[in-house]
FIKELO-161783 format. One record per residue (C-alpha): residue number from 1; residue in one letter; x, y, z. Coordinates in pm, 1 decimal, decimal comma, padded with zeros to 6 digits, m for minus. Example, Ala and Ser with C-alpha at 12.3 -4.5 7.8 and 13.67 -1.06 7.14 Angstrom:
@num = 1	residuo = A	X = 01230,0	Y = m00450,0	Z = 00780,0
@num = 2	residuo = S	X = 01367,0	Y = m00106,0	Z = 00714,0
//
This chain:
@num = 1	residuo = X	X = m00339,8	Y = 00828,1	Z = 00621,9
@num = 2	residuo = X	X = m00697,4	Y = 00945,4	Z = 00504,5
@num = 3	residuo = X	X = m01008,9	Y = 00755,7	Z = 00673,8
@num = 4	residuo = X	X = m01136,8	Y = 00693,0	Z = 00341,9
@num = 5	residuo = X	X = m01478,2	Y = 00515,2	Z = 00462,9
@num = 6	residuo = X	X = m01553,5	Y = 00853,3	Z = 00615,3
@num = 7	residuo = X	X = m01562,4	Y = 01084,0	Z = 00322,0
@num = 8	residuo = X	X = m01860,7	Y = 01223,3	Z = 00176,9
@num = 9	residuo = X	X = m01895,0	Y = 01039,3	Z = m00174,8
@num = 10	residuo = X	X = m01802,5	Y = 01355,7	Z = m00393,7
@num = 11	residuo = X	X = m01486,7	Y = 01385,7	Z = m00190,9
@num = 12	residuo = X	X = m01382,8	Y = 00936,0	Z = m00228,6
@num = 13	residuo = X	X = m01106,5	Y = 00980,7	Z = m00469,8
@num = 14	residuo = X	X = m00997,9	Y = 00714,7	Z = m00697,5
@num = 15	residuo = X	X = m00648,3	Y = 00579,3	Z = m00696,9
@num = 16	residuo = X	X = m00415,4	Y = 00766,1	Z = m00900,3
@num = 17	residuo = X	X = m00687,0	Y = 01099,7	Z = m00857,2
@num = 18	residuo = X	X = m00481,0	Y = 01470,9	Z = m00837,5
@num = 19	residuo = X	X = m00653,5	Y = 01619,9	Z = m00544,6
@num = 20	residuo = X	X = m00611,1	Y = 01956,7	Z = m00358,9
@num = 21	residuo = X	X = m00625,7	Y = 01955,1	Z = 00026,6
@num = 22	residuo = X	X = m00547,8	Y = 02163,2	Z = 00330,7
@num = 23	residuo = X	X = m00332,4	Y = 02018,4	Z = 00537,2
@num = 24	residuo = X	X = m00098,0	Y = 02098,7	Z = 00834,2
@num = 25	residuo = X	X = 00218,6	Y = 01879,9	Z = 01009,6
@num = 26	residuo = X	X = 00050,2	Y = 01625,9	Z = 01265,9
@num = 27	residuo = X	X = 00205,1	Y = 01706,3	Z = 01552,5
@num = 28	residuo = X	X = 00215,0	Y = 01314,8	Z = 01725,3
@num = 29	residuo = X	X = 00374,9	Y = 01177,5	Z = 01441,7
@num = 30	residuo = X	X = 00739,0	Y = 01306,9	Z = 01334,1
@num = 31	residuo = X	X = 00759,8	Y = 01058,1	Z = 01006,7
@num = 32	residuo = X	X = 00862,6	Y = 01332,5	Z = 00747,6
@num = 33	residuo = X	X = 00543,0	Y = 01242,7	Z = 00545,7
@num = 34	residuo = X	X = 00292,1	Y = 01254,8	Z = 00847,7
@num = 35	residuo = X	X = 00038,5	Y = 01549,0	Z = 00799,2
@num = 36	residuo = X	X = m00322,2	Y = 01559,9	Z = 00944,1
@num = 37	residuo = X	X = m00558,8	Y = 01651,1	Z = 00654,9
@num = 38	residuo = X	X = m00830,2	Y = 01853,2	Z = 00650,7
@num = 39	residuo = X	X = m01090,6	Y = 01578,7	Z = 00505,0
@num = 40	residuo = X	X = m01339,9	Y = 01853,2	Z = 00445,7
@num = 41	residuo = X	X = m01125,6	Y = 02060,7	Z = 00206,1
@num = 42	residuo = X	X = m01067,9	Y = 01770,9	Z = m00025,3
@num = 43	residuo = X	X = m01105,4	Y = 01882,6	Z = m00400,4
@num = 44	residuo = X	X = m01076,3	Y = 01647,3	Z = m00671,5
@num = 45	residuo = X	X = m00887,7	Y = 01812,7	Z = m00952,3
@num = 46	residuo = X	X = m00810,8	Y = 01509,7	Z = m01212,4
@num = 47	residuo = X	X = m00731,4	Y = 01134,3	Z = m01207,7
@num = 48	residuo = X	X = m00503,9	Y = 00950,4	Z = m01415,5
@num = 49	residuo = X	X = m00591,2	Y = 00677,2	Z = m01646,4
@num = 50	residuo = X	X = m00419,7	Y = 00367,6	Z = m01788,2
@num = 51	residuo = X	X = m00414,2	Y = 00527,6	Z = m02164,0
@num = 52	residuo = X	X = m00148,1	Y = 00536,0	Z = m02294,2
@num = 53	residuo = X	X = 00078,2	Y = 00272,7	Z = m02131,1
@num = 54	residuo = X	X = m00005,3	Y = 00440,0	Z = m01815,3
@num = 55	residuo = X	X = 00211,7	Y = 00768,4	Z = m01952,7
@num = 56	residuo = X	X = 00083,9	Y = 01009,0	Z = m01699,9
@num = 57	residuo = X	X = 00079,1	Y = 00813,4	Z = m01375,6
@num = 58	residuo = X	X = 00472,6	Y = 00701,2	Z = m01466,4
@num = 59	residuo = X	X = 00504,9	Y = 01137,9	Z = m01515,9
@num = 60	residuo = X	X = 00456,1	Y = 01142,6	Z = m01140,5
@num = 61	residuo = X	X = 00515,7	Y = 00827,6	Z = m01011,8
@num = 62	residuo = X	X = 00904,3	Y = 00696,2	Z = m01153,0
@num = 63	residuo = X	X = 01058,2	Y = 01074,0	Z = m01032,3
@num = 64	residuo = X	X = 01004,5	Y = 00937,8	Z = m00699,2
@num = 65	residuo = X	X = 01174,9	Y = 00581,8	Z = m00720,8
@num = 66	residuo = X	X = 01453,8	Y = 00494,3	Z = m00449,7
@num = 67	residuo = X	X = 01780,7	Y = 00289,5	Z = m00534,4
@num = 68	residuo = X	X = 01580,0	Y = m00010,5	Z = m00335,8
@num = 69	residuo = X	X = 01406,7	Y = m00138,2	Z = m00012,5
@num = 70	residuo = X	X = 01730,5	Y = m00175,0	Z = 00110,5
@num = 71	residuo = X	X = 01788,5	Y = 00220,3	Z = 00069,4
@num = 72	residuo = X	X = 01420,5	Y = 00322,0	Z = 00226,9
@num = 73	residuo = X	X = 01526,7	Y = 00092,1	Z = 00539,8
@num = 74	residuo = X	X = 01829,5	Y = 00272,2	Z = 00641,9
@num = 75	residuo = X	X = 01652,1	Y = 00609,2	Z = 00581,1
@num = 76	residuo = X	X = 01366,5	Y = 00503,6	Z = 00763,7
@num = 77	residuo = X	X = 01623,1	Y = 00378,7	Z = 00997,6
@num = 78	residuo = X	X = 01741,5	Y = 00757,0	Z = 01025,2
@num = 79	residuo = X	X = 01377,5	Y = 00935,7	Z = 01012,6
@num = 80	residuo = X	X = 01466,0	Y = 01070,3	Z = 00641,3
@num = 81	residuo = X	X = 01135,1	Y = 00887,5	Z = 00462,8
@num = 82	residuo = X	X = 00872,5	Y = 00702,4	Z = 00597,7
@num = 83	residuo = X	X = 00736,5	Y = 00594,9	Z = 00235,9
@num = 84	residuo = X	X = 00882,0	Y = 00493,4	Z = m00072,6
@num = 85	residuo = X	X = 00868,0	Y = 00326,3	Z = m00451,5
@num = 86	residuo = X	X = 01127,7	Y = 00083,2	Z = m00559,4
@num = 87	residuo = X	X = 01168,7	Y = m00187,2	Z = m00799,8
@num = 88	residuo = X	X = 01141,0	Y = m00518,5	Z = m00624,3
@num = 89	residuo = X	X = 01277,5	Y = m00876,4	Z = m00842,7
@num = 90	residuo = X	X = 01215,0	Y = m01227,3	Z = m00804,4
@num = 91	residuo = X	X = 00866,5	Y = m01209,1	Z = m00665,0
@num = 92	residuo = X	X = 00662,9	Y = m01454,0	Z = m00487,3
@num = 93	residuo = X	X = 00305,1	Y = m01418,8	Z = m00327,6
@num = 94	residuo = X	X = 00262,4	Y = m01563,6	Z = 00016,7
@num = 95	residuo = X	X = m00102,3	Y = m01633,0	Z = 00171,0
@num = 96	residuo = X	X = m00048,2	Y = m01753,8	Z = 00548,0
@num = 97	residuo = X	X = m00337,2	Y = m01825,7	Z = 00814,7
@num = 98	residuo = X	X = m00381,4	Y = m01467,9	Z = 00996,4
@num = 99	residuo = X	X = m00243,7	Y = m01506,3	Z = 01357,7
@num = 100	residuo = X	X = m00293,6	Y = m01275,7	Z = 01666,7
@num = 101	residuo = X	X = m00013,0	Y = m01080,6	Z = 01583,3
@num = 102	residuo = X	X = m00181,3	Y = m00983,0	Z = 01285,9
@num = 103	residuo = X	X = m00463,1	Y = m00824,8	Z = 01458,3
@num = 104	residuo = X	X = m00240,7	Y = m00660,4	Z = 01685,9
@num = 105	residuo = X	X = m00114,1	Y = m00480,1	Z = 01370,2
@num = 106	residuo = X	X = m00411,7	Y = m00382,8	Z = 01208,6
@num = 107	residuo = X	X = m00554,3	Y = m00260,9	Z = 01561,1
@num = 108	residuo = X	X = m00231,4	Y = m00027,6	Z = 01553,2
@num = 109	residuo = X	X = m00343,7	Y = 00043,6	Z = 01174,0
@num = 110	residuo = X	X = m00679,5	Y = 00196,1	Z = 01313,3
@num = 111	residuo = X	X = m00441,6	Y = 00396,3	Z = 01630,0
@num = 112	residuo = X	X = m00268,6	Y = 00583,4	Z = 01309,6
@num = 113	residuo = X	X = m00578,2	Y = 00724,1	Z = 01228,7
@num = 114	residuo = X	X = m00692,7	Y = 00841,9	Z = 01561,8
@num = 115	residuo = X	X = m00562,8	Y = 01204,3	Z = 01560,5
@num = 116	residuo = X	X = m00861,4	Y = 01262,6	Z = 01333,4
@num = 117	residuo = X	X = m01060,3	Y = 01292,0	Z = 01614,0
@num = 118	residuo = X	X = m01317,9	Y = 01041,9	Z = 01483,7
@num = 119	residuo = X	X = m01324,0	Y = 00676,7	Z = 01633,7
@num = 120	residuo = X	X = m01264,0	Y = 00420,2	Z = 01372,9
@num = 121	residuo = X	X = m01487,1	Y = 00091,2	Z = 01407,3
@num = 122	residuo = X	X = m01253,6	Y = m00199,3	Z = 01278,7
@num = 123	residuo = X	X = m01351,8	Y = m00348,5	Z = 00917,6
@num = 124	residuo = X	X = m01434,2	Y = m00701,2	Z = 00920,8
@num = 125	residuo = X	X = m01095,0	Y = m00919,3	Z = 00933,8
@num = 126	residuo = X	X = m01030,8	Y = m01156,1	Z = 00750,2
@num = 127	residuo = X	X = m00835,5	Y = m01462,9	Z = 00823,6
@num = 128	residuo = X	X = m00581,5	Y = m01518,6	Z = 00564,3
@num = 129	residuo = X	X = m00264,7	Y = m01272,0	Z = 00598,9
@num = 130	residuo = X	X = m00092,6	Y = m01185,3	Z = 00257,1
@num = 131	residuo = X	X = 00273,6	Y = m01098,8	Z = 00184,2
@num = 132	residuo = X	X = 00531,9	Y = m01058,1	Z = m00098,8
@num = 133	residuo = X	X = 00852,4	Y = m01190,4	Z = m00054,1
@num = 134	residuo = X	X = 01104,7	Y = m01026,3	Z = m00286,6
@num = 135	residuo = X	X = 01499,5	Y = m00921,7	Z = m00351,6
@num = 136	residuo = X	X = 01580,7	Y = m00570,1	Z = m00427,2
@num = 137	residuo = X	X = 01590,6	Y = m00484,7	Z = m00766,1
@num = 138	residuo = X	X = 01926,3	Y = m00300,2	Z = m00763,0
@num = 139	residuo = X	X = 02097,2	Y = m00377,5	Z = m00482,4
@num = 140	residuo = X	X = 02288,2	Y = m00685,6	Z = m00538,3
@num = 141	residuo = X	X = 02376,3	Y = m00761,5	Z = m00196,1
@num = 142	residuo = X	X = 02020,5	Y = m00766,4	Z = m00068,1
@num = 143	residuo = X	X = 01921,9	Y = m01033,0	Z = 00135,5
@num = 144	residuo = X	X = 01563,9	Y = m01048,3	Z = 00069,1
@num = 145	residuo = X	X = 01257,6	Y = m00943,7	Z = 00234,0
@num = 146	residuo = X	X = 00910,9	Y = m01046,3	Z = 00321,2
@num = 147	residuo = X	X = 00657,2	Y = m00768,8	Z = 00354,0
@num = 148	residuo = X	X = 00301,9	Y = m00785,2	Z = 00488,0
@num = 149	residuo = X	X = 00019,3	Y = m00607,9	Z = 00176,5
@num = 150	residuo = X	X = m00264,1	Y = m00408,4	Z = 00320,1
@num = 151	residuo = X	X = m00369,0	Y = m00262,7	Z = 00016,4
@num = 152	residuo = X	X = m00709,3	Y = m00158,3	Z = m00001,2
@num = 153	residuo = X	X = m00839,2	Y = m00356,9	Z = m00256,0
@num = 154	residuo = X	X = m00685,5	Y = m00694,4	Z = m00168,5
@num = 155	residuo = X	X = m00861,9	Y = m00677,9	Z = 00161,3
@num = 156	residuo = X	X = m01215,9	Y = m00576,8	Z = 00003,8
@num = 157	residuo = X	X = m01181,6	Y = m00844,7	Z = m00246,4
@num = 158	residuo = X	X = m01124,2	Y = m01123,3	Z = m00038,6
@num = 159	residuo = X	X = m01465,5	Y = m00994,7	Z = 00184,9
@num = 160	residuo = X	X = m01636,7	Y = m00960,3	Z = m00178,5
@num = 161	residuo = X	X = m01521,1	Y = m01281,5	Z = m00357,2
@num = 162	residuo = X	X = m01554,9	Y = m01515,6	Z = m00157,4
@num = 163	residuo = X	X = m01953,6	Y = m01534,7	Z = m00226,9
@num = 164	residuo = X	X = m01831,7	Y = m01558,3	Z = m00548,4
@num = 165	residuo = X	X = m01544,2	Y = m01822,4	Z = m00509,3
@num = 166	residuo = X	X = m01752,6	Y = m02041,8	Z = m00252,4
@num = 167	residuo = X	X = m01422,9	Y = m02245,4	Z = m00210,9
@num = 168	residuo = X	X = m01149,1	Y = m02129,2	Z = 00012,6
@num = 169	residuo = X	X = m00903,8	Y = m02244,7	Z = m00248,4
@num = 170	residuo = X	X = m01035,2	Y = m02157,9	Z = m00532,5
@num = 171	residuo = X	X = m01082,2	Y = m01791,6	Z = m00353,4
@num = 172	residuo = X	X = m00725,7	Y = m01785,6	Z = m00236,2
@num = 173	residuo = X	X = m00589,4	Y = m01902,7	Z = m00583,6
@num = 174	residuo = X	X = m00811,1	Y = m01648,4	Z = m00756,5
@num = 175	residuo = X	X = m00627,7	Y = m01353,8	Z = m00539,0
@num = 176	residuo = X	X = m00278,4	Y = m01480,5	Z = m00637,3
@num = 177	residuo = X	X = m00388,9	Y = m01459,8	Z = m00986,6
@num = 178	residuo = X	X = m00428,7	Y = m01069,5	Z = m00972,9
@num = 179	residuo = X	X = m00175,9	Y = m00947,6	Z = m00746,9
@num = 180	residuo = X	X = 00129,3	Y = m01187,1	Z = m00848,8
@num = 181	residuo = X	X = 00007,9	Y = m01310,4	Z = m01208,4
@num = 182	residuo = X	X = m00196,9	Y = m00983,3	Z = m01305,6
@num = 183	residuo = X	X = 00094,5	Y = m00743,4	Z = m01131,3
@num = 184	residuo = X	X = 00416,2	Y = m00911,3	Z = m01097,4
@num = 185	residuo = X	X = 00509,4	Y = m01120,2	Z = m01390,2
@num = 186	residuo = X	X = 00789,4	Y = m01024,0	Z = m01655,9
@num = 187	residuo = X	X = 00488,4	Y = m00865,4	Z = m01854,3
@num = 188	residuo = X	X = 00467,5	Y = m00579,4	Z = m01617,6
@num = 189	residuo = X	X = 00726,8	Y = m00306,1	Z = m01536,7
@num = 190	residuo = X	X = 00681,5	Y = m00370,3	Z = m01144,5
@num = 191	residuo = X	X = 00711,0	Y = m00159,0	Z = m00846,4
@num = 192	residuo = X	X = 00597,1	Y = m00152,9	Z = m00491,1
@num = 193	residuo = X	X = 00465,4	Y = 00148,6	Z = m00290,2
@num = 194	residuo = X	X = 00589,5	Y = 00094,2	Z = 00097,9
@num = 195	residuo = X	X = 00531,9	Y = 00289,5	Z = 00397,2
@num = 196	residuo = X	X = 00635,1	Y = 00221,1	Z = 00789,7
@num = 197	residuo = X	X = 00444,6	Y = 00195,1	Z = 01097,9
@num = 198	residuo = X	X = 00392,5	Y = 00461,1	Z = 01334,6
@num = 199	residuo = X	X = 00590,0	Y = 00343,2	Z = 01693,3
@num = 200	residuo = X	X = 00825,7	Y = 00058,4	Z = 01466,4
@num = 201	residuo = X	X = 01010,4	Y = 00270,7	Z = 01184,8
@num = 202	residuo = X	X = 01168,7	Y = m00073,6	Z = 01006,1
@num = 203	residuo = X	X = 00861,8	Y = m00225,3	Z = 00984,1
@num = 204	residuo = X	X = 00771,6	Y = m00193,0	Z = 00694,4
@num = 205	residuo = X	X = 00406,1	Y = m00286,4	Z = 00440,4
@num = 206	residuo = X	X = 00291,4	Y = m00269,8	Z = 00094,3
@num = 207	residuo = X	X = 00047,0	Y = 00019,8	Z = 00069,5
@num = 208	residuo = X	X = 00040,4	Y = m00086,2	Z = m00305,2
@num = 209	residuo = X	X = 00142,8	Y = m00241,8	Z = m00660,9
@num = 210	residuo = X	X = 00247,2	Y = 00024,5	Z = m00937,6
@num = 211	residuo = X	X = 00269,2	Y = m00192,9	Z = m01253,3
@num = 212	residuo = X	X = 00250,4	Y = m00031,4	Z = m01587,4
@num = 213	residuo = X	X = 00297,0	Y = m00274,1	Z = m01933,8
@num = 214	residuo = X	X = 00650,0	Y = m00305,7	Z = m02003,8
@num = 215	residuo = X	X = 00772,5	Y = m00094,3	Z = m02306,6
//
C-alpha cells in the first residue's frame, strides 16, 4: 500500500500513472506482493489515458488476468498471490448501513500501513458500506461472492457529494449510477482489481473497477 495523502504533490500519481520507485521486501508482511516503498524516490514516468479504447492500459492490464475469483482464493489460500484481476458476471451493487465490524476493518486498513513509520490519522468514515456481489466469469461452478469496495474514489465521493446530493437517497442512488451503471453494464468489458487483508488471507476487497468500452 502507498499512504497516498502523504506524498508531496509532484510525487500524487494518477491512476493508471507508470512510476519508478525504490523499493525493498517488507519484512512483516510475507504476501508475495508486500514491499515497503521508498515514498521519497517516487518518479512519475507516464500515465495512461482512455484514447484509444483504453489500448494502452489493456497492454498492461489483461496480461495479468486470473481464470477467476475462485482461482485467486485458493492461491491466496496457499500464499501464491495476494492480488489479482478477473472477470466477474452477473453484477449487482449493494449499499448496506456501515456496522462496527466495518470500522474494525478499516482500522486494520490504517495497521497495513504502519510499517511506514508514519502514524496514519483515520479519514472521516462514512456510514454506508458498499459491496459487489458477483459470479465468476469463467468458472461455472462458482458459487458467488460478495466483496466489500474500498476504492479510493467511491469513498471521497460519497464525503464530496453529498453537499451536492443533499438527500441521502438521491446521494446513494447517484453512487450506484457510476460504479454499477457507469462500470458494470453489458456496455463495458468489466473487470475487478482484488487484493487480501494482511492477518485474514481469504478475505478478500475491491481495490478497483477496470472497465474499458467493449470492442
Amino acid at each position: 500500500p502507498i499512504p497516498y495523502r502523504d506524498l508531496d504533490d509532484e510525487k500524487k500519481f494518477k491512476k493508471y500513472s507508470i512510476i519508478e520507485v525504490r523499493a525493498e521486501k517488507a519484512r512483516d508482511d510475507t504476501r508475495p506482493e508486500s514491499y515497503k516503498v521508498d515514498i521519497d524516490s517516487i518518479k512519475i514516468l507516464d500515465s495512461y489515458d482512455t484514447s484509444d479504447k483504453w489500448e494502452r492500459r489493456k497492454k498492461v492490464v489483461l496480461p495479468t488476468l486470473s481464470v477467476s475469483f475462485c482461482e485467486i482464493l485458493g492461491k491466496a489460500q496457499q500464499n501464491i498471490i495476494s492480488l489479482g484481476v478477473f472477470k466477474p458476471k452477473n453484477v449487482i451493487f449493494l449499499q448496506e448501513k456501515a456496522t462496527s465490524k466495518d470500522q474494525e476493518k478499516r482500522k486494520a486498513c490504517y495497521t497495513q500501513l504502519g510499517f511506514y513509520d508514519k502514524r496514519k490519522d483515520e479519514i472521516e468514515p462514512i456510514p454506508v458500506t458498499f459491496k459487489y456481489s458477483f459470479f465468476c466469469y469463467n468458472a461455472p461452478n462458482c458459487q458467488g461472492h460478495s466483496l466489500s469496495i474500498i476504492d479510493w474514489e467511491l469513498g471521497q465521493s460519497y464525503r464530496s457529494w453529498r453537499w451536492k446530493y443533499r438527500d441521502e437517497t438521491t446521494l446513494l442512488e447517484k453512487i450506484k449510477e457510476r460504479w454499477l451503471e457507469g462500470m458494470c453494464t453489458k456496455k463495458q468489458d468489466t473487470y475487478f482489481f482484488v487484493g487480501n487483508w494482511k492477518r485474514f488471507r481469504d478475505n478478500f476487497m475491491v481495490l478497483g473497477v477496470f472497465y474499458p468500452p467493449k470492442e
